[in-house]
TIRO-2110 file (N, C-alpha, C; in Angstrom, 1 decimal):
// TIRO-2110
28.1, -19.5, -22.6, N, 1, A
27.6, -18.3, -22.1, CA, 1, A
27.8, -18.1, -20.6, C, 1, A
28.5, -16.8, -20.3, N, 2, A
28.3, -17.0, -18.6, CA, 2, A
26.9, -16.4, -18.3, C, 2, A
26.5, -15.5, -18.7, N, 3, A
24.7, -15.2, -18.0, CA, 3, A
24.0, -15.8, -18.8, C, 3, A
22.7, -16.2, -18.4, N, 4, A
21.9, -17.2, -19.1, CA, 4, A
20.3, -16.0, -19.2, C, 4, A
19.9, -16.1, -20.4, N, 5, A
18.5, -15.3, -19.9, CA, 5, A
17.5, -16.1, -18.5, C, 5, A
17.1, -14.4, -17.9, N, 6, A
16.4, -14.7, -17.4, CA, 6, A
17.1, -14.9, -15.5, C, 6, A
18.5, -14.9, -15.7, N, 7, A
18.9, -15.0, -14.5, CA, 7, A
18.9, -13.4, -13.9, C, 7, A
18.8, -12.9, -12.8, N, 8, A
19.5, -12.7, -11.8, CA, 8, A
20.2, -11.4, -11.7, C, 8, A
20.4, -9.9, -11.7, N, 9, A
21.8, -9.6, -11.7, CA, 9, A
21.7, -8.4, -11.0, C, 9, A
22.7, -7.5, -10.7, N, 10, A
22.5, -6.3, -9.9, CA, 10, A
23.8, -5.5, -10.3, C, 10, A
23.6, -4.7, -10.9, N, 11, A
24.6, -3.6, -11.5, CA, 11, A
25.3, -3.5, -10.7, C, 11, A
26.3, -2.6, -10.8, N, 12, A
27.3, -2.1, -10.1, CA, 12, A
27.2, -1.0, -9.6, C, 12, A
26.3, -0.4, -10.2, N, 13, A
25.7, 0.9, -8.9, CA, 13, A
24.1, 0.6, -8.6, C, 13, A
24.5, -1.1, -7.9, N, 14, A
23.0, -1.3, -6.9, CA, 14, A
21.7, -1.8, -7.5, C, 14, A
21.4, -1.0, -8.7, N, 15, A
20.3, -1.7, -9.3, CA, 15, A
20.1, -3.1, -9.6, C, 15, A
19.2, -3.9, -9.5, N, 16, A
18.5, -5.4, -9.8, CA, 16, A
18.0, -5.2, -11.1, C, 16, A
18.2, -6.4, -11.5, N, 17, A
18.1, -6.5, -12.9, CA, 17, A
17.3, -8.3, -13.7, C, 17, A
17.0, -8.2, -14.6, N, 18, A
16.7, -9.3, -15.2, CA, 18, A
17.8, -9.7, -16.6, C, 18, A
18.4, -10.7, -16.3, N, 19, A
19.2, -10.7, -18.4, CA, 19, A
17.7, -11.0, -18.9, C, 19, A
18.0, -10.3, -20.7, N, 20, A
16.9, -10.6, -21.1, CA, 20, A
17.3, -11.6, -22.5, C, 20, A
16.2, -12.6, -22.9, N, 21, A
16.4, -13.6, -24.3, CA, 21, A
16.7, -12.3, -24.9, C, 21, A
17.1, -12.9, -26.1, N, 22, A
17.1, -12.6, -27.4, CA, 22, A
15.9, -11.9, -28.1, C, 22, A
14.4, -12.8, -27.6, N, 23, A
13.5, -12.4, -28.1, CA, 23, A
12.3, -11.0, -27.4, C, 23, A
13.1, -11.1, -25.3, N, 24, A
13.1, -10.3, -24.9, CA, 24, A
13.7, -8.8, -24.9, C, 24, A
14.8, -8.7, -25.3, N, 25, A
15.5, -8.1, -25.7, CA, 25, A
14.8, -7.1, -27.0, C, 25, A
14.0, -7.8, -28.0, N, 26, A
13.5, -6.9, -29.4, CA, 26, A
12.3, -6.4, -28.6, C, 26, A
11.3, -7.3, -27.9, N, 27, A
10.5, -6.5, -27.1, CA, 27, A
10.7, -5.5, -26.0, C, 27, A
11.8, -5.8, -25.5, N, 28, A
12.3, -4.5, -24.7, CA, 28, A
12.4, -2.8, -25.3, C, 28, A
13.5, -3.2, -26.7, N, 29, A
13.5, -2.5, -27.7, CA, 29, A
12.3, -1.5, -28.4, C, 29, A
11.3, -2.1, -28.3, N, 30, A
10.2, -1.2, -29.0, CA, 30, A
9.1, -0.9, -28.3, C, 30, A
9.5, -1.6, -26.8, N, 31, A
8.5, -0.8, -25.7, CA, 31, A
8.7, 0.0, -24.9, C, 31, A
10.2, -0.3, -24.6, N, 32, A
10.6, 0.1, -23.5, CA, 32, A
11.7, 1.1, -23.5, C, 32, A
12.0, 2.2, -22.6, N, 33, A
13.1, 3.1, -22.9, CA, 33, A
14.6, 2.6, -22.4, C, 33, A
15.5, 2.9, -22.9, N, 34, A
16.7, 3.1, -22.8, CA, 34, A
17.4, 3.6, -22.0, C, 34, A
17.7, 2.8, -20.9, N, 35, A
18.4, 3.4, -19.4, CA, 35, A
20.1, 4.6, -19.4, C, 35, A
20.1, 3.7, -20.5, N, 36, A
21.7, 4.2, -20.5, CA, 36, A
22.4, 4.8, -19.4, C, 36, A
22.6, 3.3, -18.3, N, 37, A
23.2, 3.5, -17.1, CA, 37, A
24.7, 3.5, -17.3, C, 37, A
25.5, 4.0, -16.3, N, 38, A
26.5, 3.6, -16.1, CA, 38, A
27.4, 2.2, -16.0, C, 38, A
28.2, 1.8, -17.5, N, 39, A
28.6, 0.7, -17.4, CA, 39, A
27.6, -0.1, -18.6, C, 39, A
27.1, 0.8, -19.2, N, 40, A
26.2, 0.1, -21.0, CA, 40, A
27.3, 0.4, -22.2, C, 40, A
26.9, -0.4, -22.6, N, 41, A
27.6, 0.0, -24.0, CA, 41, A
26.8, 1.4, -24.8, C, 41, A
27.3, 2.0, -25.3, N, 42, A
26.9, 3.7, -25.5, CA, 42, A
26.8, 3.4, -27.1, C, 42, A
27.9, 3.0, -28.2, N, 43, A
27.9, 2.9, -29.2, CA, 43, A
26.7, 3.3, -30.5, C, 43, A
27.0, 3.7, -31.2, N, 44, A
25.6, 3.7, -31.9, CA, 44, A
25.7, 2.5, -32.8, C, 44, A
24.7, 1.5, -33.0, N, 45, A
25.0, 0.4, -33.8, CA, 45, A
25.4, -0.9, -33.0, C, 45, A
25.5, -0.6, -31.9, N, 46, A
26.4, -1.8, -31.1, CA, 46, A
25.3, -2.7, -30.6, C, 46, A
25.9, -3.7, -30.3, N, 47, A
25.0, -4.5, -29.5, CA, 47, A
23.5, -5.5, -30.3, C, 47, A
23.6, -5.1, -31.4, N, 48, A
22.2, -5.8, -32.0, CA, 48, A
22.0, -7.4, -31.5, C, 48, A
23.4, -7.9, -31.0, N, 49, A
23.0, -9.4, -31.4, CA, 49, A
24.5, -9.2, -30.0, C, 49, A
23.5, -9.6, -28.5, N, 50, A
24.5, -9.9, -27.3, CA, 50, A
25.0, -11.1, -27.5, C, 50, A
26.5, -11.0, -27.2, N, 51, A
26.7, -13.0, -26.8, CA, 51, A
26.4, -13.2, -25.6, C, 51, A
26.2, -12.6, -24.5, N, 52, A
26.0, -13.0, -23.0, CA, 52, A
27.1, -13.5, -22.4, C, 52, A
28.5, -13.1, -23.0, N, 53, A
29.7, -12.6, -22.5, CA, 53, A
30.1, -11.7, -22.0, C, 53, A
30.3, -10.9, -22.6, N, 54, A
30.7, -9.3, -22.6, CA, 54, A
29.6, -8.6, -22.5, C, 54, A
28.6, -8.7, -23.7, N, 55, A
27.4, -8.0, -23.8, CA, 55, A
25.9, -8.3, -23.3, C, 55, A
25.8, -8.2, -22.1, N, 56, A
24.6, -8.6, -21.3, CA, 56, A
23.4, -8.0, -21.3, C, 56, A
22.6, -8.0, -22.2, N, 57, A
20.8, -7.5, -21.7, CA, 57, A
19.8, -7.5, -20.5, C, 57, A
19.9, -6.2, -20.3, N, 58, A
19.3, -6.3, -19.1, CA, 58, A
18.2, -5.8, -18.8, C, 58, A
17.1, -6.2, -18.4, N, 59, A
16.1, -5.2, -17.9, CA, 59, A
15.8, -5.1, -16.2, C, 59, A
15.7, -4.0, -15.8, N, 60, A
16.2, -3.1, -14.4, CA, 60, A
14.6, -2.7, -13.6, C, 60, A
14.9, -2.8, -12.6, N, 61, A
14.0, -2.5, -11.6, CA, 61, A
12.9, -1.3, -11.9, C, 61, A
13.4, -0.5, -12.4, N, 62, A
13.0, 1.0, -12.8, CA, 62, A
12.5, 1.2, -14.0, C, 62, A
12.2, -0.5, -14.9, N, 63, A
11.7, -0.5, -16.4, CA, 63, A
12.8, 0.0, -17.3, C, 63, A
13.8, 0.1, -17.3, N, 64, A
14.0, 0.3, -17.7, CA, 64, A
15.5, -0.6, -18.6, C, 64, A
16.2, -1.1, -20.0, N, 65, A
16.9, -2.0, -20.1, CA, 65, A
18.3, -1.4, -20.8, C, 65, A
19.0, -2.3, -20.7, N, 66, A
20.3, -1.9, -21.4, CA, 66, A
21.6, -3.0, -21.6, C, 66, A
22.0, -3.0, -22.8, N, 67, A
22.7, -3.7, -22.6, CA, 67, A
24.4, -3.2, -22.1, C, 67, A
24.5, -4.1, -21.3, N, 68, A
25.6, -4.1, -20.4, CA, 68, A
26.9, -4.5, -20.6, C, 68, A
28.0, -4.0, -20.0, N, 69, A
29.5, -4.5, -19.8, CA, 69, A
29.4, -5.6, -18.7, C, 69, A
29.7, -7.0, -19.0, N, 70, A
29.8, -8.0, -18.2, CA, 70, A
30.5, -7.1, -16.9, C, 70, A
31.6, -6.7, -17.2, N, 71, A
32.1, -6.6, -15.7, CA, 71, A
31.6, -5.4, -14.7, C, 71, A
30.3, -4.6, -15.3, N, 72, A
29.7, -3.7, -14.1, CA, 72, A
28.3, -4.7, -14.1, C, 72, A
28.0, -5.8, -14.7, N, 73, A
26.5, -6.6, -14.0, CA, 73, A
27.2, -8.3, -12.8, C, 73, A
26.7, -8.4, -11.8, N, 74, A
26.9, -9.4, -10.9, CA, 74, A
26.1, -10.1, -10.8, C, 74, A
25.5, -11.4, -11.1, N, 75, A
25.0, -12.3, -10.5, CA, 75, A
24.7, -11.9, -9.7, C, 75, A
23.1, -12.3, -9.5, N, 76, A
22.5, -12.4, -7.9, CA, 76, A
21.5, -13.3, -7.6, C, 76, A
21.9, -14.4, -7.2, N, 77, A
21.3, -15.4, -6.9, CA, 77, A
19.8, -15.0, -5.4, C, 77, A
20.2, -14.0, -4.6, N, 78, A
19.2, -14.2, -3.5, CA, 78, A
18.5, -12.4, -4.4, C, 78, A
17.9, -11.8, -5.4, N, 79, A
17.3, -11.2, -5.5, CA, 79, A
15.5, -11.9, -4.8, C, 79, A
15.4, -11.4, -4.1, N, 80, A
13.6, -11.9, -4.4, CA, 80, A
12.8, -11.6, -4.8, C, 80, A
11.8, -13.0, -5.1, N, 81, A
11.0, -13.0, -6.0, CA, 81, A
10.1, -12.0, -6.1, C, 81, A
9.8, -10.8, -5.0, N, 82, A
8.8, -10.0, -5.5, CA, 82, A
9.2, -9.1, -6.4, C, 82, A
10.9, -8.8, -6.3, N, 83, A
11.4, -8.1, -7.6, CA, 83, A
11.6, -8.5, -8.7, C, 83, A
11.3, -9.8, -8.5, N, 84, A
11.8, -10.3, -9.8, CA, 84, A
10.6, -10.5, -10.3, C, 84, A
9.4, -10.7, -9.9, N, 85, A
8.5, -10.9, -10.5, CA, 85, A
8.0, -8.8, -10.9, C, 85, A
8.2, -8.3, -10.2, N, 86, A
7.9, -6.9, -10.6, CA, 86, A
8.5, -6.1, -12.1, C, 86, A
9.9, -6.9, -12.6, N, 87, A
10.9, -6.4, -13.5, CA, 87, A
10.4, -6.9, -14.6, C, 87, A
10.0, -8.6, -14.1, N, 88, A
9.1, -9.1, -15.6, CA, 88, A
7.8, -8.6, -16.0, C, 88, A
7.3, -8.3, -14.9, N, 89, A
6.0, -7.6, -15.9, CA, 89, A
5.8, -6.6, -16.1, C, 89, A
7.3, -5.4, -16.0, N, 90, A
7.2, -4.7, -17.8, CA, 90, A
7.6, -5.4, -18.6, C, 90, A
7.8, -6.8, -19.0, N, 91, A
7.7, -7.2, -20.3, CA, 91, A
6.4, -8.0, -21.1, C, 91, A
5.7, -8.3, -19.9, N, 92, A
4.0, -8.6, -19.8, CA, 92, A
3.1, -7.2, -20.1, C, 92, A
3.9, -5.9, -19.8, N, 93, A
3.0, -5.1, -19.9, CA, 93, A
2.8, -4.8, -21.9, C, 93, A
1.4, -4.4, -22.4, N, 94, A
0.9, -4.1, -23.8, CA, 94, A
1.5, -2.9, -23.5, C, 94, A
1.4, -2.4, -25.1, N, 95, A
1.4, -0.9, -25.4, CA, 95, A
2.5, -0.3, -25.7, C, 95, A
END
């Protein structure tokens, strides 16, 4: 796998991001809306099952997730922790 959950990443138009598990990813799914940024896969049916190759889950500054084209998400090792701790708790958040 090149992205690992849970790492790091910042789109290609700027946004900070979180990859998300497998298991975050279903919880994303039924809480949370659908960014459908530039550089997601659009497909209908696509994506159920990412390899974290090509197809990267992401959840985004703005709550919002999507799964992604490896080549518009970047690694970002110096995001800081206050964002990163802000992105994860829409996934802490009920309801």
């Amino acid at each position: 796998m090149r992205f690992q959950p849970g790492d790091p990443v910042t789109a290609f138009t700027g946004e900070a991001g979180l990859v998300l598990s497998p298991q975050d990813l279903a919880h994303a799914r039924q809480q949370l809306k659908e960014g459908k940024k530039p550089g997601c896969f659009f497909a209908a049916g696509c994506c159920h099952t990412p390899d974290y190759i090509i197809q990267i889950p992401v959840l985004f500054e703005d709550g919002t997730y999507d799964v992604m084209r490896s080549m518009n998400v970047r690694g970002n090792p110096h995001l800081p922790e206050e964002t990163r701790a802000r992105i994860q708790a829409f996934l802490n958040r009920e309801g």
